[in-house]
C-alpha positions as CSV (number, residue, x, y, z in Angstrom):
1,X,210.6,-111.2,92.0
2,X,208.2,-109.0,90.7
3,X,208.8,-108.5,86.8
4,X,206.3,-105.3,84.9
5,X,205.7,-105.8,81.0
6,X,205.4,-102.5,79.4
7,X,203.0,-102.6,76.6
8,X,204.5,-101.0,72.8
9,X,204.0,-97.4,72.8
10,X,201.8,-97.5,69.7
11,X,199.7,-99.8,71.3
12,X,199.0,-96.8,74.5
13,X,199.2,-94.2,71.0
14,X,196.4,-96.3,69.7
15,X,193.7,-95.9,72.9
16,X,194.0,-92.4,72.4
17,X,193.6,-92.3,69.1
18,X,191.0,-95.2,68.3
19,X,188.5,-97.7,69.5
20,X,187.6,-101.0,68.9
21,X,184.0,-101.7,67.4
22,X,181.7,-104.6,66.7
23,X,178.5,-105.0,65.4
24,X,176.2,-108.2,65.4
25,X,173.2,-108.6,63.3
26,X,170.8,-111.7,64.2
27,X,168.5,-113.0,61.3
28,X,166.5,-116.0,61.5
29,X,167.5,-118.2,58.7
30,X,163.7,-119.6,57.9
31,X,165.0,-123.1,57.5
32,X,164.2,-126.4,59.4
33,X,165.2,-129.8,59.6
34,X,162.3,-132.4,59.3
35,X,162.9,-136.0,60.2
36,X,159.8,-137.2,58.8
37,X,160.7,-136.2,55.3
38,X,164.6,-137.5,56.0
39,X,163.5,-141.1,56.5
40,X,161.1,-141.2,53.6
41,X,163.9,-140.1,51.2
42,X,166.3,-141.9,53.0
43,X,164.5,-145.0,52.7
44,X,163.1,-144.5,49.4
45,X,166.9,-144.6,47.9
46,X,167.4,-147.3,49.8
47,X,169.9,-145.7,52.2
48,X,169.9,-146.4,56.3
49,X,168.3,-144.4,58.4
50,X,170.5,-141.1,58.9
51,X,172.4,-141.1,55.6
52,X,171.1,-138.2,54.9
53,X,168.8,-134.6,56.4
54,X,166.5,-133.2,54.9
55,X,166.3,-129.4,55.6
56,X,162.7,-127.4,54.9
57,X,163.1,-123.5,53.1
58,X,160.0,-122.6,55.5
59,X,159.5,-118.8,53.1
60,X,160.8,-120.5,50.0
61,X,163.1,-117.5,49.5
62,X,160.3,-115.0,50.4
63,X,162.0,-111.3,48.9
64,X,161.2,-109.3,52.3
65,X,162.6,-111.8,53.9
66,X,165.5,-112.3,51.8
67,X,166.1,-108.3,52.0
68,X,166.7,-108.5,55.6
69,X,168.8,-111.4,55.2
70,X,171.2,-109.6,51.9
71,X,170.9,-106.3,54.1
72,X,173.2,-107.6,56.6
73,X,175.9,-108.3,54.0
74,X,175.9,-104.8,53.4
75,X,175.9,-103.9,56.9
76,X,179.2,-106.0,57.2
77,X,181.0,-104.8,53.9
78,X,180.7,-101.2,55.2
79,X,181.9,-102.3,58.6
80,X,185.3,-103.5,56.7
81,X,185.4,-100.3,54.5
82,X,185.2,-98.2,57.2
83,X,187.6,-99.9,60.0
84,X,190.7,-102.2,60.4
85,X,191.2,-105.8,61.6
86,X,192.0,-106.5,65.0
87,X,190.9,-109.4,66.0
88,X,187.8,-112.1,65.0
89,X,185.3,-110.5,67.0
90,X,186.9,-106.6,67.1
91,X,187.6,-103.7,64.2
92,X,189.8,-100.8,65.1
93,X,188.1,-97.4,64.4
94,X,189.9,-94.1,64.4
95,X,188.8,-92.0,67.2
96,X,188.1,-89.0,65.0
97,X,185.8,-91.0,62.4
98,X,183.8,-91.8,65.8
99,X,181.1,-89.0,65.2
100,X,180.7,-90.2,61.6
101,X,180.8,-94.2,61.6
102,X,177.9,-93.9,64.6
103,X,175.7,-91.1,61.9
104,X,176.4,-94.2,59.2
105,X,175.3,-96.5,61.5
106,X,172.4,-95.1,62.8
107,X,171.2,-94.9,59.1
108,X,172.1,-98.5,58.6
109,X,170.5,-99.6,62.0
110,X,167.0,-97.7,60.5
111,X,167.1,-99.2,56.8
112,X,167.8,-102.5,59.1
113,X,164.4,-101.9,61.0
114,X,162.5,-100.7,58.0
115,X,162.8,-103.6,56.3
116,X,162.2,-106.0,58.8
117,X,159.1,-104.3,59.9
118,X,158.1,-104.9,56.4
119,X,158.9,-108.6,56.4
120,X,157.4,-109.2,60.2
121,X,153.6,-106.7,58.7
122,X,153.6,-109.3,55.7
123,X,154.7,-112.8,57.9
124,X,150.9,-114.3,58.7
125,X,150.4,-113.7,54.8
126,X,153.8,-115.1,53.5
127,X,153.1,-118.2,56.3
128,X,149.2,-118.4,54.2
129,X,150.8,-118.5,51.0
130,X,153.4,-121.4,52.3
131,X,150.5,-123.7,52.7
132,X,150.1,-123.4,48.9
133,X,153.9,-123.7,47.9
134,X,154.9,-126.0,50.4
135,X,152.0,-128.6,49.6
136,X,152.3,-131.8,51.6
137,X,155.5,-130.7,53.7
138,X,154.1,-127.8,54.7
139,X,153.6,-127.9,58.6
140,X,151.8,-125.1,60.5
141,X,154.1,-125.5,63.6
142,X,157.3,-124.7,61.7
143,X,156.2,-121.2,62.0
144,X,156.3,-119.2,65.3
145,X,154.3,-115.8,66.3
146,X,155.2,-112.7,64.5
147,X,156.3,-111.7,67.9
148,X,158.6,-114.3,68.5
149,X,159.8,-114.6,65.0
150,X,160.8,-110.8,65.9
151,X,162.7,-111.5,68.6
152,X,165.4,-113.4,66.3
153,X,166.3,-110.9,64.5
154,X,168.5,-107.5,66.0
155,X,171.1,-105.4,65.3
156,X,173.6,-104.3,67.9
157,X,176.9,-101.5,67.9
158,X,179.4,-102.1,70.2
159,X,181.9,-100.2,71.3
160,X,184.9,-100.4,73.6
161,X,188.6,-98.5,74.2
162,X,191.5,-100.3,73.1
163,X,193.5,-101.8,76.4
164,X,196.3,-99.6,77.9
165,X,196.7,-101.8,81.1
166,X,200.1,-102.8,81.7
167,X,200.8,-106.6,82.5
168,X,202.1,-106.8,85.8
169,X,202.9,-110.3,87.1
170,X,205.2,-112.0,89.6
171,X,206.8,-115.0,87.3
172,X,209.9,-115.8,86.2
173,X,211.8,-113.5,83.7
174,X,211.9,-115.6,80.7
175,X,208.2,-116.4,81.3
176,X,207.9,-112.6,81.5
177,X,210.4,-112.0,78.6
178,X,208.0,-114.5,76.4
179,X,205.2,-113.3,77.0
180,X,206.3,-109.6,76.3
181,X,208.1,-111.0,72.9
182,X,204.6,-112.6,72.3
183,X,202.6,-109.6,73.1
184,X,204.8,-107.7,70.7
185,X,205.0,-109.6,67.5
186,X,200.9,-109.7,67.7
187,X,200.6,-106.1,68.0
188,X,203.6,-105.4,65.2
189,X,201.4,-107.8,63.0
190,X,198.2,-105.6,64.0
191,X,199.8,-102.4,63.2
192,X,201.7,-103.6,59.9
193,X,197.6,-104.6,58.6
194,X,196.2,-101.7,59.5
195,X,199.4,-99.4,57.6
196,X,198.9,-101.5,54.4
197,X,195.3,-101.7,54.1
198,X,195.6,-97.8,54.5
199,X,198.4,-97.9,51.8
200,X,195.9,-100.1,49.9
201,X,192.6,-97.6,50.1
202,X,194.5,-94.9,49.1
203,X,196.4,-96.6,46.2
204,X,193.0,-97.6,44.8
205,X,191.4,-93.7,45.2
206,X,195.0,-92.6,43.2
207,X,194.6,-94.6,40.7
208,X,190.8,-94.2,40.2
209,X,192.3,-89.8,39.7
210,X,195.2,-91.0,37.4
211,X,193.3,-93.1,35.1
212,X,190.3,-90.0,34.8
213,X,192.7,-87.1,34.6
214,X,194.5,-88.8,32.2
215,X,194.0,-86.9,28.4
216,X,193.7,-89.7,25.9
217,X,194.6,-89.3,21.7
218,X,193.4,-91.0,19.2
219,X,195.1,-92.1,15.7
220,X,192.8,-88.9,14.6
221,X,194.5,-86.3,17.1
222,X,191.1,-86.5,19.3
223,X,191.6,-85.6,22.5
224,X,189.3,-87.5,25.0
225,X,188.8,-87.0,29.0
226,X,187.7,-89.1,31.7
227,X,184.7,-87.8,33.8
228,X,185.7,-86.6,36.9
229,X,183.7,-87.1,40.0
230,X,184.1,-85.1,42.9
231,X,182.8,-87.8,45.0
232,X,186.3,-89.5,44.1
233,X,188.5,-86.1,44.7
234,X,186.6,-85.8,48.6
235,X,187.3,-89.1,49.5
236,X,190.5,-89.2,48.7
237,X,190.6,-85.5,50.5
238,X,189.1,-87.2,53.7
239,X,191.5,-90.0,53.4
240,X,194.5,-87.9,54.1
241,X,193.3,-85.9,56.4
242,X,192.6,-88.8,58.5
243,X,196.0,-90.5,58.0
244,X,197.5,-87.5,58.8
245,X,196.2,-87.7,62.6
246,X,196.1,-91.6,62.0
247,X,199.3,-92.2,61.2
248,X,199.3,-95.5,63.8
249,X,203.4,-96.2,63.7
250,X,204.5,-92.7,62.1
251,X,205.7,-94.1,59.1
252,X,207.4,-91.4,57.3
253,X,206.2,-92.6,53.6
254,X,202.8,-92.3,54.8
255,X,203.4,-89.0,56.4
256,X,205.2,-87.9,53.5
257,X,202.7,-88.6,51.1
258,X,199.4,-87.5,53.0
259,X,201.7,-83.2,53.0
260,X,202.4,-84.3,49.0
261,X,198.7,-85.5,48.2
262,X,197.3,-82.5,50.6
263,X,199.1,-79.8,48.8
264,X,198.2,-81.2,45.3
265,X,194.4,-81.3,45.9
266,X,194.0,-78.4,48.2
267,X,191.8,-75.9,45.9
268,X,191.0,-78.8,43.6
269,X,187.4,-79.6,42.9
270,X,185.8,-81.8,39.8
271,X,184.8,-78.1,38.6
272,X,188.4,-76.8,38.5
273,X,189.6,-79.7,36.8
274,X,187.1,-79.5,33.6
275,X,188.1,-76.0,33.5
276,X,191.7,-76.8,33.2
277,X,193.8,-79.0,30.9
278,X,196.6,-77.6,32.8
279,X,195.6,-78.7,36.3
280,X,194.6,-82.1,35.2
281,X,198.0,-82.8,34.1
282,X,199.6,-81.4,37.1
283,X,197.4,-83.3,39.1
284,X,198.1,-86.3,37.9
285,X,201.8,-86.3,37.3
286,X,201.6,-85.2,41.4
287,X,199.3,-88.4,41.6
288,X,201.6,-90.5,39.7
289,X,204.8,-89.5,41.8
290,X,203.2,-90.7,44.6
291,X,201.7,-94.0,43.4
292,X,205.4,-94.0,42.5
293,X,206.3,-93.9,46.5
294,X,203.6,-96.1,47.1
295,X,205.2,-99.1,44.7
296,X,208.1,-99.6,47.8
297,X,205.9,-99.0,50.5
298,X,206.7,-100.8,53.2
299,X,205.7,-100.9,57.2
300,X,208.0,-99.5,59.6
């Protein structure tokens, strides 16, 4: 009997709406293992041969190098700012922040190359200098050809649609029934991350407005006022514009809030709000209501 497994209808919402994305960055990690030094420690605490490895820092934590190396953490930690989980070796992107994460990452791709041009112009003098550093460890054929060296290092976007194919398979209907239950609870799991960590983002941009807007007195009757950034106001702007389109399982809280948090900050700029005492405290009792909403949030 021929049984078809309809996938959830948020998952075919979601390839229209989003992608998945992953980037790899390669760095060659400058280290190496020498035997020769292994056994000599090795032996000269007495140990047996193979109780313990001695690993060689070949650059001795050369800073051009070590930029490449730290700039690939930042790659990363704007990767998870800017996406959602989906899986180890996949983020989700919203299809409408596609045009804007590839400018981002086109600037992080460059700053990637620039700096490990300048490691790769500098190598045959850092590999000089070793000769000094390393003294009697160092070893000229630890080090490869600038052009080689070159060659281990890259960085790479991917991108791919999220998978609408339905599962059609001739098995048994509990296997089917299974496998569709299975298939479910994963992508219910997805979907609940993803609504959270945008509850979370948000949460974090509300509070940052509550705590500046707020008007603080002192035991003197001295009125004191954060500084307002509109850096913080436009983010939080873009973030519920995009929920609104990205709503991924229509939950109505989120829905409800993104109209509520719109309508508060429509003609409100860091300007407006200096020139004001009056709009800051509307704005923030408006932000406070719905960090209020926010406190029973809960996935649909």
């Amino acid at each position: 009997m021929a049984n078809t497994l309809n996938q959830p209808n948020h998952i075919i919402s979601l390839s229209t709406s989003a992608v998945l994305v992953s980037i790899d960055i390669n760095i060659w990690n400058a280290t190496k293992s020498d035997k020769t030094i292994s056994d000599e420690v090795t032996r000269a605490k007495k140990a047996e041969a193979g109780a313990g490895r001695f690993v060689k820092n070949l650059l001795n934590n050369n800073a051009k190098h070590k930029a490449v190396t730290n700039y690939r953490q930042t790659v990363y930690n704007w990767l998870k700012l800017r996406t959602y989980r989906w899986n180890n070796s996949q983020d989700l992107l919203p299809a409408q922040d596609l045009a804007q994460f590839k400018q981002e990452w086109a600037q992080h791709e460059t700053q990637f190359h620039i700096l490990l041009n300048d490691f790769i112009s500098d190598y045959d003098s850092i590999v000089s200098n070793m000769a000094f550093s390393q003294g009697d460890m160092f070893n000229k054929d630890d080090y490869l050809p600038k052009d080689e060296i070159r060659r281990k290092f890259g960085a790479k976007l991917f991108i791919s649609e999220v998978p609408t194919n339905d599962f059609r398979c001739t098995i048994a209907n509990d296997l089917a029934q299974d496998l569709h239950d299975t298939y479910t609870k994963q992508t219910e799991s997805i979907m609940e991350s993803i609504q959270n960590e945008q509850a979370e983002r948000l949460v974090t941009l509300l509070k940052s407005i509550s705590h500046t807007f707020t008007i603080n007195t002192d035991s003197n009757g001295k009125e004191t006022r954060g500084k307002v950034y509109d850096s913080t106001i436009d983010k939080t702007k873009e973030l519920a514009s995009l929920y609104r389109t990205f709503n991924v399982a229509n939950n109505p809280l989120i829905a409800e809030v993104v109209k509520q948090l719109e309508s508060t900050l429509a003609n409100v700029t860091a300007d407006t709000i200096r020139a004001s005492d009056t709009l800051r405290k509307n704005v923030k009792n408006d932000v406070d209501d719905i960090l209020t909403k926010f406190s029973t949030f809960q996935c649909v």
